[in-house]
PDB file with one MODEL, atoms N, CA, C and O in Angstrom:
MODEL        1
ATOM      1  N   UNK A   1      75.495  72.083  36.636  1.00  0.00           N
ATOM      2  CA  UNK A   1      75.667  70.750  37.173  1.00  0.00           C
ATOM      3  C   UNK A   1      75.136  70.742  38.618  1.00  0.00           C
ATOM      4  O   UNK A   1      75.341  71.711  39.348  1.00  0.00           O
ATOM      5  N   UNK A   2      74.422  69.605  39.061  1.00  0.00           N
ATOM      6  CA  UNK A   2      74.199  69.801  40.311  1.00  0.00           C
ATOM      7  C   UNK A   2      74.035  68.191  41.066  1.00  0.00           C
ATOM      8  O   UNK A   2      73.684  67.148  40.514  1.00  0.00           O
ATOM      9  N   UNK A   3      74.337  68.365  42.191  1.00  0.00           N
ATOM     10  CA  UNK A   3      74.288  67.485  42.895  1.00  0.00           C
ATOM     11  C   UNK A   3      73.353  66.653  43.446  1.00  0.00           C
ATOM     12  O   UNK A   3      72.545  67.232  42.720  1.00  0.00           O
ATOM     13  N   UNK A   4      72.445  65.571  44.236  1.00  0.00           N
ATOM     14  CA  UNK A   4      71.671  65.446  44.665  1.00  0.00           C
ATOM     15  C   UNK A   4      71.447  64.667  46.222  1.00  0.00           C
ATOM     16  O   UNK A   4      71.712  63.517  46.573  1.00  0.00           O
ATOM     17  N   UNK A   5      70.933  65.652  46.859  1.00  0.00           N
ATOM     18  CA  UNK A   5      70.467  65.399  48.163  1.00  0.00           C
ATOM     19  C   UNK A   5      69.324  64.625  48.698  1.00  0.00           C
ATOM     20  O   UNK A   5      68.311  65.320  48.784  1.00  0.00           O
ATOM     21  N   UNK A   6      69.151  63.188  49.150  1.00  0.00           N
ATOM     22  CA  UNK A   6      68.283  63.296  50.353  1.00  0.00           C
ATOM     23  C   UNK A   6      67.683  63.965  51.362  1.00  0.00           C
ATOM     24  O   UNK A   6      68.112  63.194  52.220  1.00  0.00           O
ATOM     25  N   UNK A   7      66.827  65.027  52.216  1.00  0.00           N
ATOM     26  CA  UNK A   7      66.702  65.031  53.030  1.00  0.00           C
ATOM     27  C   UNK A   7      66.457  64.279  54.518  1.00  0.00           C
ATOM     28  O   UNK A   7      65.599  63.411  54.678  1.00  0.00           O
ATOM     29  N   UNK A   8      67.378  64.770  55.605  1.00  0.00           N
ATOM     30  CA  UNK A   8      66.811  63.556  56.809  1.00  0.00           C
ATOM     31  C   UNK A   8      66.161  65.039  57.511  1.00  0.00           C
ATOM     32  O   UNK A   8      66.330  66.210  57.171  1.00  0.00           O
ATOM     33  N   UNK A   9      65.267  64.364  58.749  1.00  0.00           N
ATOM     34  CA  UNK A   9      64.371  64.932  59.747  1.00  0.00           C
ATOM     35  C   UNK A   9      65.308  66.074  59.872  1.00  0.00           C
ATOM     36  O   UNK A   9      66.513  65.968  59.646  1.00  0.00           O
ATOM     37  N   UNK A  10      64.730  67.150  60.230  1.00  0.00           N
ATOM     38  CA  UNK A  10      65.611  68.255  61.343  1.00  0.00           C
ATOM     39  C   UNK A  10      66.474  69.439  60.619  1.00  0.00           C
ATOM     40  O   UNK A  10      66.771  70.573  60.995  1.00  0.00           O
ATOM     41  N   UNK A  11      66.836  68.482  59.063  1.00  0.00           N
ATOM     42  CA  UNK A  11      68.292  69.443  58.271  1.00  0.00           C
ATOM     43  C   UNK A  11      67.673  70.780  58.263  1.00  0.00           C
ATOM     44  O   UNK A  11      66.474  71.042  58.355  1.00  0.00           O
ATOM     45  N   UNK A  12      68.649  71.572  58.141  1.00  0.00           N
ATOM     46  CA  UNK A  12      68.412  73.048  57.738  1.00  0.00           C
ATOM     47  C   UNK A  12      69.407  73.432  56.429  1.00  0.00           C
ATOM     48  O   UNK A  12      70.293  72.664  56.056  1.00  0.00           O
ATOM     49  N   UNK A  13      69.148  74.662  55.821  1.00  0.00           N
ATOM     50  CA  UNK A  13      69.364  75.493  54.607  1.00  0.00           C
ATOM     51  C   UNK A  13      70.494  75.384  54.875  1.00  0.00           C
ATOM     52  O   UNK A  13      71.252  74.799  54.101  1.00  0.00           O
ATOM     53  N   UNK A  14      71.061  76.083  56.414  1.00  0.00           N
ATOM     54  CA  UNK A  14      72.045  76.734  56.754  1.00  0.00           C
ATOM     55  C   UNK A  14      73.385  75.243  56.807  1.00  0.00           C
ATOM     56  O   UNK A  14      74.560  75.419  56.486  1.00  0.00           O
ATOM     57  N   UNK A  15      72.933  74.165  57.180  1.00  0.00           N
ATOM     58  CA  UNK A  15      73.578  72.618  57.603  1.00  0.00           C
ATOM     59  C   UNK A  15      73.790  72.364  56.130  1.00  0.00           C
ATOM     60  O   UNK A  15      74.898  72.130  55.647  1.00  0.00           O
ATOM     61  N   UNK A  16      72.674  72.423  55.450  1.00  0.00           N
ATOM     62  CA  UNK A  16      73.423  71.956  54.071  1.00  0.00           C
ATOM     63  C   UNK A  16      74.552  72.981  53.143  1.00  0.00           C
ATOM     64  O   UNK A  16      75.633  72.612  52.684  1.00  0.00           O
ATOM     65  N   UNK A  17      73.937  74.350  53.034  1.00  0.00           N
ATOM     66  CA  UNK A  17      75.248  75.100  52.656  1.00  0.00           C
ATOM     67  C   UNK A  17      76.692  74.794  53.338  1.00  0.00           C
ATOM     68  O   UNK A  17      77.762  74.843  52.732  1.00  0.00           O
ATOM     69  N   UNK A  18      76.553  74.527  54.468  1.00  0.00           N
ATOM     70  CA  UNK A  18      77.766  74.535  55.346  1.00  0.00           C
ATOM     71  C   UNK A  18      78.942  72.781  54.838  1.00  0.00           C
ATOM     72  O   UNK A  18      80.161  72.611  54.812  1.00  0.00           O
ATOM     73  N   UNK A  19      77.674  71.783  54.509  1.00  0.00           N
ATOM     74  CA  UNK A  19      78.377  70.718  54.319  1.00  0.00           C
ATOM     75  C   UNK A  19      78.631  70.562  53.196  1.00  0.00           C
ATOM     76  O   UNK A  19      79.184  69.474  53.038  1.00  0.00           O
ATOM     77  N   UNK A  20      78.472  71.275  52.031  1.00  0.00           N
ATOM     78  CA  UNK A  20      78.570  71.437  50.595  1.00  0.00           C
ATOM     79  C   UNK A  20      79.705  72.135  49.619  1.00  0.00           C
ATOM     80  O   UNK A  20      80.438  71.853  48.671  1.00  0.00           O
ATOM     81  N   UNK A  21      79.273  73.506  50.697  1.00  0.00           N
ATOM     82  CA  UNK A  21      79.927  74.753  50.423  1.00  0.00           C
ATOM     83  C   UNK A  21      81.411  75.107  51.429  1.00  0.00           C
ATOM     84  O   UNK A  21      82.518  75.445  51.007  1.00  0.00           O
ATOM     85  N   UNK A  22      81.019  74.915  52.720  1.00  0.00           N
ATOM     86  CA  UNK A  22      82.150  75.092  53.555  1.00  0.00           C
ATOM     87  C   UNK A  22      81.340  76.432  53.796  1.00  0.00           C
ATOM     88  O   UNK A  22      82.305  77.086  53.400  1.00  0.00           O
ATOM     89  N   UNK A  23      80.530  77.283  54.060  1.00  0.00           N
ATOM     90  CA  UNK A  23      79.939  78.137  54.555  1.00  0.00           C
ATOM     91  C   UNK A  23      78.388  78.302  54.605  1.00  0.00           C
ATOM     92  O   UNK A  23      77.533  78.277  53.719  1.00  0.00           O
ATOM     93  N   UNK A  24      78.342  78.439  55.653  1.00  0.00           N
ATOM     94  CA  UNK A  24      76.881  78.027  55.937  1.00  0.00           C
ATOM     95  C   UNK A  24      75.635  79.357  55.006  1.00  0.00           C
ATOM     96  O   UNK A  24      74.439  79.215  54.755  1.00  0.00           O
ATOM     97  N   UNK A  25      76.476  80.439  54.736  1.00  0.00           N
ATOM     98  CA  UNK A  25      76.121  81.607  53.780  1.00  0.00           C
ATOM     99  C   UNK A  25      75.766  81.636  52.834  1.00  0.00           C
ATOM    100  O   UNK A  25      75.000  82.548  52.523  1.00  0.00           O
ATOM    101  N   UNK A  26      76.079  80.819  52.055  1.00  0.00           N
ATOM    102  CA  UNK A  26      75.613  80.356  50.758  1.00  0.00           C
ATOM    103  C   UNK A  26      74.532  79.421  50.694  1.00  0.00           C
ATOM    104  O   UNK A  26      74.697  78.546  49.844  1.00  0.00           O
ATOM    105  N   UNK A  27      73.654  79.371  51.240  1.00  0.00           N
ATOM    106  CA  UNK A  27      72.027  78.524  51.515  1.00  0.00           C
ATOM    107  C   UNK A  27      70.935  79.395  50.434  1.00  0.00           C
ATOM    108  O   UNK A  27      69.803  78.939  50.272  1.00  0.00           O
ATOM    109  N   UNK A  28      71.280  80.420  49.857  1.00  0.00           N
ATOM    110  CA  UNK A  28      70.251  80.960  49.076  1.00  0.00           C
ATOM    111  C   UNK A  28      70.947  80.120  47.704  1.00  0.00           C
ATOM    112  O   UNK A  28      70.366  80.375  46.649  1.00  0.00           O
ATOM    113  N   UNK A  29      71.892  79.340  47.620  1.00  0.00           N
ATOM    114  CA  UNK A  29      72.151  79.086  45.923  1.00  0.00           C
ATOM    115  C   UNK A  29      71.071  77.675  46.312  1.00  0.00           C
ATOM    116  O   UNK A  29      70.289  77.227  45.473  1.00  0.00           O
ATOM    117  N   UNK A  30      71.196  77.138  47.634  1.00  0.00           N
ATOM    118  CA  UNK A  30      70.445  75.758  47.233  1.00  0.00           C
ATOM    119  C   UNK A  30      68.866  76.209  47.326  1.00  0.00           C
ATOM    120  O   UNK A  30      68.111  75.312  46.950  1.00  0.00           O
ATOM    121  N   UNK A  31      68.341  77.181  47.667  1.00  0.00           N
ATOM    122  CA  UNK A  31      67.059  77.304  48.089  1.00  0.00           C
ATOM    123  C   UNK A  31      66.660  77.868  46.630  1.00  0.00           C
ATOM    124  O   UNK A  31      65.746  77.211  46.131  1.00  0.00           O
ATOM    125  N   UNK A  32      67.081  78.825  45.907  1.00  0.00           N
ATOM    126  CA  UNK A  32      67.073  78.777  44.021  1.00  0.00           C
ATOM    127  C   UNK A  32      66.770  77.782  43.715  1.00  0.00           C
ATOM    128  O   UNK A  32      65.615  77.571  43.346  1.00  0.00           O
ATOM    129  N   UNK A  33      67.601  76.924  43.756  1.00  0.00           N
ATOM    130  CA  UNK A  33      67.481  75.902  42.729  1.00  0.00           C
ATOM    131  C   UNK A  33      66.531  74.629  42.971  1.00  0.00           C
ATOM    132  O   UNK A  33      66.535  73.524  42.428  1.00  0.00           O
ATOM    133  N   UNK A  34      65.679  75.195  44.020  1.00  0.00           N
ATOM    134  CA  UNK A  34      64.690  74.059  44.668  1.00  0.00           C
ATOM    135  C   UNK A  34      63.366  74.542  44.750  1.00  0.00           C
ATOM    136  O   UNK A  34      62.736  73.986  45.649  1.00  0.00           O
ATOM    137  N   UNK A  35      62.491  75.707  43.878  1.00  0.00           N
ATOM    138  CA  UNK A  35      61.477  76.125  44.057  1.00  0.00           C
ATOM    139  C   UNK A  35      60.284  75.289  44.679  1.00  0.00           C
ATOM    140  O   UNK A  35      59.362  75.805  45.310  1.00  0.00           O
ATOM    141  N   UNK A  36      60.408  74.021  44.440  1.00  0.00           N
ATOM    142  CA  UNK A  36      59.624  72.591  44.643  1.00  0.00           C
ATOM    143  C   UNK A  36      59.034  72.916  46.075  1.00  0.00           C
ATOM    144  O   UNK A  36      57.859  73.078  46.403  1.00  0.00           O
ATOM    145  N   UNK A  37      60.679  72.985  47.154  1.00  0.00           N
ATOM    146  CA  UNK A  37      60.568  72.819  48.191  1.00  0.00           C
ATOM    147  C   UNK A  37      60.100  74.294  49.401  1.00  0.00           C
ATOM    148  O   UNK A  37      60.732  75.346  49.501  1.00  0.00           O
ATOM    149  N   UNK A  38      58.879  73.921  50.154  1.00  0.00           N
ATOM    150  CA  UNK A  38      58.617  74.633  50.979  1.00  0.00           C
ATOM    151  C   UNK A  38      59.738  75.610  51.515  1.00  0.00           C
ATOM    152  O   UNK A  38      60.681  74.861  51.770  1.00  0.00           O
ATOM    153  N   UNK A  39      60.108  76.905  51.814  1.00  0.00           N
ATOM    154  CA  UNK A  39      60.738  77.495  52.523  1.00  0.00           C
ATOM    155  C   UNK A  39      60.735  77.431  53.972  1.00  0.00           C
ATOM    156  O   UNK A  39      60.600  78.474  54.613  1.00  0.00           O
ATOM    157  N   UNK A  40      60.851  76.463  54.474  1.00  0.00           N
ATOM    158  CA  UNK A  40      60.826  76.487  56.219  1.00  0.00           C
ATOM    159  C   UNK A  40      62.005  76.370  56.331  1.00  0.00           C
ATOM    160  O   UNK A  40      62.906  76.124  55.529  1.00  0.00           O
ATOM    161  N   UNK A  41      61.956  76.609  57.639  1.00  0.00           N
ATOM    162  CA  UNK A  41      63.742  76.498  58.852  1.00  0.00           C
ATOM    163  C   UNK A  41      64.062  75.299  58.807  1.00  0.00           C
ATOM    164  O   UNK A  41      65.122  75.248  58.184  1.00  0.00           O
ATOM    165  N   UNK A  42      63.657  74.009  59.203  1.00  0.00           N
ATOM    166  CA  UNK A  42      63.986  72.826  59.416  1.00  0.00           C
ATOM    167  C   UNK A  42      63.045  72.251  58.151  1.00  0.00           C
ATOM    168  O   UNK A  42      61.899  72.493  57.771  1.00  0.00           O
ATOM    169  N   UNK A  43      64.045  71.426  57.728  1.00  0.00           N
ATOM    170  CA  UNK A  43      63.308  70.471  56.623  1.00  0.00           C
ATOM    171  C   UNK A  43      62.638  69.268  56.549  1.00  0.00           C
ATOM    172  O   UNK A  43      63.394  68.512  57.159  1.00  0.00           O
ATOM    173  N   UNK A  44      61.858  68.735  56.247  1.00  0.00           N
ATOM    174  CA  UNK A  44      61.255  67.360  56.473  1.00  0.00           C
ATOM    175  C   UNK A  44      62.276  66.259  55.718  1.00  0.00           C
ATOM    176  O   UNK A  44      62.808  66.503  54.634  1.00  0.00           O
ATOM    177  N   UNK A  45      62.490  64.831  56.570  1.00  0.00           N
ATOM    178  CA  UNK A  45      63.134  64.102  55.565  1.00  0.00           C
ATOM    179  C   UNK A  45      62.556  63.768  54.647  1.00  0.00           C
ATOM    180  O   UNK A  45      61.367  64.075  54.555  1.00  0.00           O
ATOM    181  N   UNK A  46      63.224  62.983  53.593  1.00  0.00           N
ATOM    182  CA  UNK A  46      63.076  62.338  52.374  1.00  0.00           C
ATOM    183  C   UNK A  46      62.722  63.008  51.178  1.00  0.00           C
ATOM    184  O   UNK A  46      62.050  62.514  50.272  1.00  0.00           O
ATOM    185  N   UNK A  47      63.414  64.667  51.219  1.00  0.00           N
ATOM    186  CA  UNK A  47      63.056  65.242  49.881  1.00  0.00           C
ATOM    187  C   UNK A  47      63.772  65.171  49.668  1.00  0.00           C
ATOM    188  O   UNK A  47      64.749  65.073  50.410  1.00  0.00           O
ATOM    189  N   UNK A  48      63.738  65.177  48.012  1.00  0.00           N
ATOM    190  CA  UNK A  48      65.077  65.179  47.140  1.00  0.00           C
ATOM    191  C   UNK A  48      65.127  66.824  46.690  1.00  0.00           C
ATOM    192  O   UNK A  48      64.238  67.604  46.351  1.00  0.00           O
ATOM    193  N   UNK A  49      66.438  66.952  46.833  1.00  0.00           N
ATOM    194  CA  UNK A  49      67.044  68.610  46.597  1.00  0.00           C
ATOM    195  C   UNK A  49      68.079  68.568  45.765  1.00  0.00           C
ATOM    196  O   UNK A  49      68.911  67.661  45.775  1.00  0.00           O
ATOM    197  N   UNK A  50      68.091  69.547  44.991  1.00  0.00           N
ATOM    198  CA  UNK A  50      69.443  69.441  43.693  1.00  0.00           C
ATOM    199  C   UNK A  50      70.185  70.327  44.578  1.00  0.00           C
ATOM    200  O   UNK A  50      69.641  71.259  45.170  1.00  0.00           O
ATOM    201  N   UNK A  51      71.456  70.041  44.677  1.00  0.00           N
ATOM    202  CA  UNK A  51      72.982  70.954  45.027  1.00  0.00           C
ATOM    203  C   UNK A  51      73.120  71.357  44.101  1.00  0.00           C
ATOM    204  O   UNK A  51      73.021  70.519  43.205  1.00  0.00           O
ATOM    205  N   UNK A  52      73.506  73.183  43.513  1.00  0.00           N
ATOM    206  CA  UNK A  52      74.476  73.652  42.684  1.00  0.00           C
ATOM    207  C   UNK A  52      75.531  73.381  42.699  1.00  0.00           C
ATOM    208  O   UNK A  52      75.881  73.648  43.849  1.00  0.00           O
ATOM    209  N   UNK A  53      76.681  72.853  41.972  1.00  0.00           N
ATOM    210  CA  UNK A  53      78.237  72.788  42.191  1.00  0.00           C
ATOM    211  C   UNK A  53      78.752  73.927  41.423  1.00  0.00           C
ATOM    212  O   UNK A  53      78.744  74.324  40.258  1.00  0.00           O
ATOM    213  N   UNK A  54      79.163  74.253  42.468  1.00  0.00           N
ATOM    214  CA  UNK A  54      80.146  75.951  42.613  1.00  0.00           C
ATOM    215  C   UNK A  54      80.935  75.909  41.741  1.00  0.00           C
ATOM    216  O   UNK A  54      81.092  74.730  41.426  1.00  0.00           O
ATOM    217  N   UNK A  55      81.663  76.695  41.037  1.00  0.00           N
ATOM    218  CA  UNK A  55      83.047  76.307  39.968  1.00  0.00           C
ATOM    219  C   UNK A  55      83.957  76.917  41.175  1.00  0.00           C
ATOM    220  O   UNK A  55      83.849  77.785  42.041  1.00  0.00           O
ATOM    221  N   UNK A  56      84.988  75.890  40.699  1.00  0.00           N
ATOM    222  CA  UNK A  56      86.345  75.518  41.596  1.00  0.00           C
ATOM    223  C   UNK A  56      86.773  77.374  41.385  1.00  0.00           C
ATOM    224  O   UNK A  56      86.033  78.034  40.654  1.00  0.00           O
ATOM    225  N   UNK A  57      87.896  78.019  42.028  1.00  0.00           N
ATOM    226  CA  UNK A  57      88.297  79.438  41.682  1.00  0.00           C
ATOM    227  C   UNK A  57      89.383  78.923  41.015  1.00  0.00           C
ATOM    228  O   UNK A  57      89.565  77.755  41.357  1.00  0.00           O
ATOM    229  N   UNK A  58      90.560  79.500  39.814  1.00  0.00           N
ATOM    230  CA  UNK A  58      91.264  79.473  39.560  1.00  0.00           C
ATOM    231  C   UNK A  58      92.423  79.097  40.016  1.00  0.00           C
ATOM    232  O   UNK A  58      92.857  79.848  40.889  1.00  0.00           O
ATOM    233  N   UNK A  59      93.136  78.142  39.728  1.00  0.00           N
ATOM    234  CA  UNK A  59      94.292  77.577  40.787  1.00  0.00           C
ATOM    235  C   UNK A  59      94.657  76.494  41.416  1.00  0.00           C
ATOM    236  O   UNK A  59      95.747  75.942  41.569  1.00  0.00           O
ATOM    237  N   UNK A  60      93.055  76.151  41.932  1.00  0.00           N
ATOM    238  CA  UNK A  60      92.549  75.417  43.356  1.00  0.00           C
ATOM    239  C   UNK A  60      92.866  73.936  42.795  1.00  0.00           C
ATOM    240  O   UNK A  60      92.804  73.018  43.612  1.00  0.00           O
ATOM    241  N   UNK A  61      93.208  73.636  41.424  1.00  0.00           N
ATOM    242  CA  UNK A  61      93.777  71.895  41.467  1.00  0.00           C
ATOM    243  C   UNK A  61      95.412  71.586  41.656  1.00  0.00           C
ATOM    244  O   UNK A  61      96.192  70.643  41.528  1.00  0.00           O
ATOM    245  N   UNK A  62      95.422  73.107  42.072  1.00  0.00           N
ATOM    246  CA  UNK A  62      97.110  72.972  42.268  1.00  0.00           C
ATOM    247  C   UNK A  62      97.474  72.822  43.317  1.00  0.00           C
ATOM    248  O   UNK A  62      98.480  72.257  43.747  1.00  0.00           O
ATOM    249  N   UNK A  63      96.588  73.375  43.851  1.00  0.00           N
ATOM    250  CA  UNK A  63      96.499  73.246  45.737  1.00  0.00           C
ATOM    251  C   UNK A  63      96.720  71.719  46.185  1.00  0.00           C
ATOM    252  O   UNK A  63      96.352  70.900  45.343  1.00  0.00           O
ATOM    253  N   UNK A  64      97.264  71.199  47.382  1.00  0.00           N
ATOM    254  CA  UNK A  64      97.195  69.640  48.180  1.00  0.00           C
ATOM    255  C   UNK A  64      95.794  70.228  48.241  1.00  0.00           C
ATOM    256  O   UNK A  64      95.264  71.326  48.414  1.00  0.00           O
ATOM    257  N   UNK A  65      95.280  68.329  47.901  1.00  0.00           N
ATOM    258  CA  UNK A  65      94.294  68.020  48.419  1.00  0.00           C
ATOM    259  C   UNK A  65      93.460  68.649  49.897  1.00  0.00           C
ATOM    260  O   UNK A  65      92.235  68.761  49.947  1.00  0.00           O
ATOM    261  N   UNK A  66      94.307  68.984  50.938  1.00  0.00           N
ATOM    262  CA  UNK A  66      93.873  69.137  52.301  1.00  0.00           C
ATOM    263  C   UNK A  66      93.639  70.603  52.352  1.00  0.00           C
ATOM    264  O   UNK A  66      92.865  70.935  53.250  1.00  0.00           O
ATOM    265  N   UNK A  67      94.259  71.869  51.384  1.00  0.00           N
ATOM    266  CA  UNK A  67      93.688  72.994  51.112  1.00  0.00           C
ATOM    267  C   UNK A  67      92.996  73.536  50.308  1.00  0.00           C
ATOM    268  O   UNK A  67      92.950  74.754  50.134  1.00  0.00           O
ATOM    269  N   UNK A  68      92.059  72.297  49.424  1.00  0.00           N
ATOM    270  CA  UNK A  68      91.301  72.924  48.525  1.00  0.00           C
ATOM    271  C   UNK A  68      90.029  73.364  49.163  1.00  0.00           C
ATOM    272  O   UNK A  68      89.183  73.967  48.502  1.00  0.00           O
TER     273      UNK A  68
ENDMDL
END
């Protein structure tokens, strides 16, 4: 399943793992799944990029909302 992104001017690998994922470390699952897109540091706007969605870990719908 995956998500889908706009790019704006400036974004990076590292900005989108971070706003997706909650760690900016995980930027190689979106850069997989985007062979399309050039490998540079800063991205150009207006590409479209698929997000992987992570599977939840075991548990995590039991959790409040504010610690998942």
């Amino acid at each position: 399943m995956y998500l889908t992104h706009i790019t704006k001017d400036g974004e990076r690998w590292d900005q989108l793992s971070q706003h997706y994922y909650g760690n900016p470390f995980q930027y190689e699952r979106i850069i997989s799944a985007n062979p399309h897109v050039p490998l540079d540091a800063i991205l150009s706007g207006g590409m479209t990029l698929s997000i992987p969605v992570m599977d939840q870990p075991d548990g995590l719908e039991e959790l409040p909302p504010w610690l998942r």
